[in-house]
C-alpha positions as CSV (number, residue, x, y, z in Angstrom):
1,X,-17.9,2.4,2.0
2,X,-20.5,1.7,-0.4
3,X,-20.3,3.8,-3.6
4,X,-23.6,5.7,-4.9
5,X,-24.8,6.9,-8.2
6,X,-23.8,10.6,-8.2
7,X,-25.7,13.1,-10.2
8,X,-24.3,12.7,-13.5
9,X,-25.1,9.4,-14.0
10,X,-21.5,7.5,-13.1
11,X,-20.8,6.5,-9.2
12,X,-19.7,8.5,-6.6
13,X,-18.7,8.4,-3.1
14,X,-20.9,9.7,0.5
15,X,-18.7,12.3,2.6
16,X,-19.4,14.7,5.6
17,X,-19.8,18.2,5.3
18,X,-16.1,19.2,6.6
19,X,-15.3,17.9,3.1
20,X,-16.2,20.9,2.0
21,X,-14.1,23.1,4.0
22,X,-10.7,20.9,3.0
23,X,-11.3,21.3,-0.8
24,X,-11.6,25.2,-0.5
25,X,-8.3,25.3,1.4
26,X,-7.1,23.1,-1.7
27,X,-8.8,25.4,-4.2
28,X,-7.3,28.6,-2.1
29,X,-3.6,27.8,-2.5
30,X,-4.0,26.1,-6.4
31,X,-5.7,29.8,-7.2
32,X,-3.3,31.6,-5.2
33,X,0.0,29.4,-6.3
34,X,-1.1,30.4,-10.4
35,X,1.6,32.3,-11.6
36,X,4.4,30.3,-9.9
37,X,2.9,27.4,-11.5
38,X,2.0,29.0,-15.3
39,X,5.9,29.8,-15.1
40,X,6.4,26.2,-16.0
41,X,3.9,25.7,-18.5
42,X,4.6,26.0,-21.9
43,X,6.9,24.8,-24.6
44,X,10.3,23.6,-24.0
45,X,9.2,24.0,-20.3
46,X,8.9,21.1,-17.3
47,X,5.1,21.1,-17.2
48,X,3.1,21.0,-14.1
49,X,2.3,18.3,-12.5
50,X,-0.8,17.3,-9.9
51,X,-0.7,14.0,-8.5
52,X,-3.5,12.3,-5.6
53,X,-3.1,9.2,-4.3
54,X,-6.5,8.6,-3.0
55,X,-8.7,10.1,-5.6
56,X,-11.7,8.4,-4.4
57,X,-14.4,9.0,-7.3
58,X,-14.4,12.6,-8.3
59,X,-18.6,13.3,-6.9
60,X,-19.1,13.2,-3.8
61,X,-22.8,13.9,-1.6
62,X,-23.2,15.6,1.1
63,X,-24.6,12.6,4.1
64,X,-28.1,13.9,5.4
65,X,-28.4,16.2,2.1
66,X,-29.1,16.5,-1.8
67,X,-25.5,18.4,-2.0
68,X,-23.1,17.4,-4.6
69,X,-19.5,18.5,-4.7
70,X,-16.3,17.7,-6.8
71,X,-14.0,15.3,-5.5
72,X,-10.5,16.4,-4.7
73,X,-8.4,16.0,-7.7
74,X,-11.6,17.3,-9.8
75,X,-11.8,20.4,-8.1
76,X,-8.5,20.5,-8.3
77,X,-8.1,20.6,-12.2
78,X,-10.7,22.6,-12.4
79,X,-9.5,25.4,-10.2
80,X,-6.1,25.0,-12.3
81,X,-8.1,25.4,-15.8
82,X,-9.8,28.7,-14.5
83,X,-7.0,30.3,-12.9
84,X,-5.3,29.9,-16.3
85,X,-3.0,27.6,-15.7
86,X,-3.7,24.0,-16.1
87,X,-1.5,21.3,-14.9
88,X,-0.4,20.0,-17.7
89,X,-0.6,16.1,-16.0
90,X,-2.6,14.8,-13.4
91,X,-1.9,11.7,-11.8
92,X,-4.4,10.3,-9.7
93,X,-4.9,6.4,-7.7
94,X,-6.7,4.6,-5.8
95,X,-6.9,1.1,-4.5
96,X,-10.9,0.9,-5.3
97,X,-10.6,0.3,-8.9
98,X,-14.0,1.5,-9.1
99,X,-13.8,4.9,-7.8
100,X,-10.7,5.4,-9.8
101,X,-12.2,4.9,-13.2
102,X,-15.1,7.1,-12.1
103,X,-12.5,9.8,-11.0
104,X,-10.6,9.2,-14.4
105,X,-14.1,9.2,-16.6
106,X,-14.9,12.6,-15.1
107,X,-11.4,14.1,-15.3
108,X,-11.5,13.4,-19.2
109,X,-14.7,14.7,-20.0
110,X,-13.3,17.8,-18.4
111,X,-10.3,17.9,-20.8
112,X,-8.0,17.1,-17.9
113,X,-4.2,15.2,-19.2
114,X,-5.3,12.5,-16.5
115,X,-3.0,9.4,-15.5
116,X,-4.6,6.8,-13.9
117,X,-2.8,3.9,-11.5
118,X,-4.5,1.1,-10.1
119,X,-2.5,0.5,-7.3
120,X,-2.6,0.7,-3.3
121,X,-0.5,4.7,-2.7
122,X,3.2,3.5,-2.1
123,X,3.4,1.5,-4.8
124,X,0.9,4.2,-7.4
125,X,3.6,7.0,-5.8
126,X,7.0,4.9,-7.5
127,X,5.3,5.0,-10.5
128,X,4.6,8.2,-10.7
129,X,7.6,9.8,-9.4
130,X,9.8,7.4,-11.8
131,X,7.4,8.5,-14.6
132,X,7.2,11.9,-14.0
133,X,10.0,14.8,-15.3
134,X,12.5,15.9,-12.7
135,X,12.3,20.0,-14.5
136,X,8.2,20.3,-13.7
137,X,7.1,21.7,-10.6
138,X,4.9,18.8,-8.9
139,X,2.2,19.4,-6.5
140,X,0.5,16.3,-4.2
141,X,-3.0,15.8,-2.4
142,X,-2.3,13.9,0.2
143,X,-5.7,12.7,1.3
144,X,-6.0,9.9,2.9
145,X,-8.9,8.1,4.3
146,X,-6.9,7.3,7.9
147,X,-3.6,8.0,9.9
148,X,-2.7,4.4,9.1
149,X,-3.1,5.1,5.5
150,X,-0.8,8.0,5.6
151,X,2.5,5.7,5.0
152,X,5.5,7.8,5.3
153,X,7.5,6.4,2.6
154,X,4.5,8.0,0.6
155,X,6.0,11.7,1.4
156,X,9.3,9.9,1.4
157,X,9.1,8.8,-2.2
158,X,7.7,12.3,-3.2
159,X,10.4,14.1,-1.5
160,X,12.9,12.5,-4.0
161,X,11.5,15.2,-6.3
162,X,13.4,18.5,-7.0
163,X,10.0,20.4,-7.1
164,X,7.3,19.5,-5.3
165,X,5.0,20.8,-2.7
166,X,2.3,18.5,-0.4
167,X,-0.6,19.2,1.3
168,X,-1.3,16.5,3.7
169,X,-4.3,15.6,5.3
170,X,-3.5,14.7,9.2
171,X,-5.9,12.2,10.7
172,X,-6.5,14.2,14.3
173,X,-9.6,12.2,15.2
174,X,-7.5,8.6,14.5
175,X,-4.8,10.2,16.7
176,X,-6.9,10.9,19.2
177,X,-9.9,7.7,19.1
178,X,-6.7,5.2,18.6
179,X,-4.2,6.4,20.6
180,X,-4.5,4.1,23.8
181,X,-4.5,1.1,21.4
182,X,-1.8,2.2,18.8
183,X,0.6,2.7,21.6
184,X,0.6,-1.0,22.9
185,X,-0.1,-3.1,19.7
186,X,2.1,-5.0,18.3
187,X,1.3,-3.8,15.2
188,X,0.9,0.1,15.3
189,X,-0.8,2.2,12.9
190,X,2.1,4.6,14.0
191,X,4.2,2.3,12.5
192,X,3.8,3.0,8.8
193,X,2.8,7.1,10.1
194,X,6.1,7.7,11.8
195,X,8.7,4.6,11.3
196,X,11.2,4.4,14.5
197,X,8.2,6.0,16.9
198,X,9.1,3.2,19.6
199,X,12.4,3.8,20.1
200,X,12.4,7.3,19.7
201,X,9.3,8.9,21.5
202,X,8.5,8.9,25.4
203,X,5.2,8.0,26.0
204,X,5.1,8.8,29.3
205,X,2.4,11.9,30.6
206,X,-1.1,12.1,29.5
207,X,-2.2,11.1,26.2
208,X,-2.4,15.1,25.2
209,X,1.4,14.9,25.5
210,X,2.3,11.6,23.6
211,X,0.0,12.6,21.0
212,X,1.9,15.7,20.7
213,X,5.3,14.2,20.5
214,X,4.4,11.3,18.6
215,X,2.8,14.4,16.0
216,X,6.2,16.5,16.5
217,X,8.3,13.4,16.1
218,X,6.7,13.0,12.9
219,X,7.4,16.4,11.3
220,X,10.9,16.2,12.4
221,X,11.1,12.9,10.1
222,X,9.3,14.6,7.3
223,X,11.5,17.8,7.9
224,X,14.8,15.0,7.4
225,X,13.5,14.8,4.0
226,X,14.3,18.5,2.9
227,X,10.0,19.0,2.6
228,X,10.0,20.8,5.8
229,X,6.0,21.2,7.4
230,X,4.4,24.1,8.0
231,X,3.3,25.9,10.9
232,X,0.4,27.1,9.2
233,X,-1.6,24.0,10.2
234,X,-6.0,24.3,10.0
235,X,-7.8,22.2,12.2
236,X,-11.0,20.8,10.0
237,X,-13.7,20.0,12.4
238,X,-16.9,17.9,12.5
239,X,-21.1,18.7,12.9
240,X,-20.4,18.7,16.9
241,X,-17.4,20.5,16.7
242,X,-14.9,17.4,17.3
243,X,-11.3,17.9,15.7
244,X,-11.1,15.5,12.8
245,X,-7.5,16.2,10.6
246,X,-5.5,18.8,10.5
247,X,-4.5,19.9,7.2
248,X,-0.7,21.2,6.4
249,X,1.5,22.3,4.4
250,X,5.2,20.6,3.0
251,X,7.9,22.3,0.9
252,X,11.5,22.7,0.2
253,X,11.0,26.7,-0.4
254,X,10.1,29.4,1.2
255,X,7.5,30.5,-1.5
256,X,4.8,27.8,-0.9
257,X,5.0,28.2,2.5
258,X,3.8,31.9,2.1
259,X,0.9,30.7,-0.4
260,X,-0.2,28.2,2.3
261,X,-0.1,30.6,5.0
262,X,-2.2,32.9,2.2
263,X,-4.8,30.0,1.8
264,X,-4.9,28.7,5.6
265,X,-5.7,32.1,6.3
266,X,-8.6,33.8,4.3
267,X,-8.7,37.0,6.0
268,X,-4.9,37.8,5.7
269,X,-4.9,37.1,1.8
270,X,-4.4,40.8,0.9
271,X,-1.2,40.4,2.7
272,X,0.7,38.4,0.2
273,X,-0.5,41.1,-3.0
């Protein structure tokens, strides 16, 4: 996609509207999450830890308008800075070399510890995990642009860590346009999603019920890892109302889980205070 000058001056990225509605979840449960994180921030503590693996460019506008919004991993720090509890690293990638030293360039004037890694996401997520301290509490956008893009050895790699919690971006609308087509090609985009699909999911029925196995096959693989998914999953939709990616929740603890079902639910926040 073809990068635009954004509103400060460096270049910035076009996105729909719904891109909105995904960054508030993000900002919900970073705001909410606060004092679990500030627990590990401080001296002769593990530090807190952000990464994204498809930054993009930190600006984004609004198609059709003359909206501007933060990027994900912007918003992100920011949230964390005025909730009082800063990550103390971000790590952020993205294979547009571009976009990531736009991202980076914004994230430092902002004061943010930022990390940057050129480098496609499975091999920006070694890095950072081998880089990273096993003590801090680690917390991962998983955003990426398609299902294809969502490899699992991603979550995989990130599951290697004591502490961390992802919020994964779901690609409903490539599940969906693609299906007929990923289920006969020889080379699958299900193949990096859910390795070991062919073999171990029937996809016999209608299409609503392979996409629902291939989608539950998938979270029993992620659940293998010890990052179990959340129920708690929100359906982002587009300008006609068509499903476009669900958005969801993975943790080892109970704790996150009850933040996310805090955030995925704005009118049951009260609940958890």
């Amino acid at each position: 996609m073809e990068l635009i000058v954004g509103d400060d001056g460096l270049l910035a990225d076009e996105v729909g509207v719904w891109a909105k509605e995904k960054h508030a979840y993000l900002r919900r449960y970073l705001d909410i999450s606060r004092a679990a994180r500030k627990k590990y921030i401080g001296d002769h503590k593990g530090g807190a830890v952000y990464f994204d693996l498809f930054c993009g460019a930190g600006r984004s506008r609004i198609r059709g308008t003359d909206e501007w919004i933060d990027g994900g991993a912007v918003a992100a720090w920011k949230t964390s800075l005025s909730g009082g509890a800063p990550f103390t690293d971000v790590y952020i990638s993205d294979l547009d070399e571009e976009k990531l030293n736009a991202c980076s360039h914004r994230l430092r004037s902002l004061g943010a510890p930022v990390h940057a890694i050129h480098a496609c996401a499975i091999e920006a997520v070694e890095t950072m995990v081998a880089t990273v301290s096993g003590y801090a509490l680690h917390f991962a956008f998983v955003d990426p642009y398609s299902l294809e893009a969502l490899d699992f050895r991603v979550i995989s790699t990130l599951s290697k860590l004591k502490r961390i919690d992802l919020l994964i971006h779901l690609s409903a609308m490539d599940l969906q346009r693609n299906l007929s087509i990923n289920l006969v090609a020889e080379e699958s985009a299900f193949d990096n999603f859910a390795p070991g699909w062919r073999t171990n999911v029937s996809t016999a029925g209608t299409q609503v019920e392979a996409r629902r196995r291939i989608i539950e096959y998938w979270r029993e693989q992620v659940a293998k890892l010890g990052v179990w998914p959340s129920v708690d999953q929100r359906l982002i939709t587009g300008e006609k109302n068509q499903p476009l990616y669900w958005l969801l929740l993975a943790a080892r603890h109970e704790l996150p889980h009850r933040f996310w079902q805090t955030a995925a639910n704005p009118e049951g926040q009260q609940s958890l205070f």
